[in-house]
C-alpha positions, 0 to 999 in steps of 0.5 A: 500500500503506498503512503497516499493509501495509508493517508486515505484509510486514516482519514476514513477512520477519523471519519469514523471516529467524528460520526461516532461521537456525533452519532453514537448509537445511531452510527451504522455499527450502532444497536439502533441502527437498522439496515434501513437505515444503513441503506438509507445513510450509504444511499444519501452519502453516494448521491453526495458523490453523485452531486459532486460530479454535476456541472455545478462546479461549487460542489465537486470541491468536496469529491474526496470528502465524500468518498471518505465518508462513502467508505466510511459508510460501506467499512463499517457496515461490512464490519457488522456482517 
């Protein structure tokens, strides 16, 4: 793995560790947290993706930003299953 993998594997687990603490319970690892609510979450952060990738220029400044959190998302729900 090169340095720019590690940077980016770090960077998913602050963002993990941020979502934990605003979310608690309710982060996808979380008991109240349901695979409904798991989709839900993965969906809305993808269209995030989705959103940086239209002509709108102002929003695809936030590209990488929402990959974390897509990966994010996706790590810690493979994590539970």
């Amino acid at each position: 793995m090169s340095e720019k993998h590690v940077k980016v594997v770090e960077e998913v687990f602050d963002e993990y560790q941020s979502a934990k603490r605003k979310h608690g319970e309710y982060t996808l690892d979380g008991s109240a947290c349901t695979d409904i609510n798991r989709l839900a979450a993965l969906t809305e952060e993808l269209g995030e993706v989705a959103r940086c990738m239209t002509y709108d220029k102002e929003h695809s400044k936030n590209l990488k930003h929402e990959l974390i959190q897509v990966a994010n998302l996706a790590i810690t729900w493979a994590s539970i299953l």
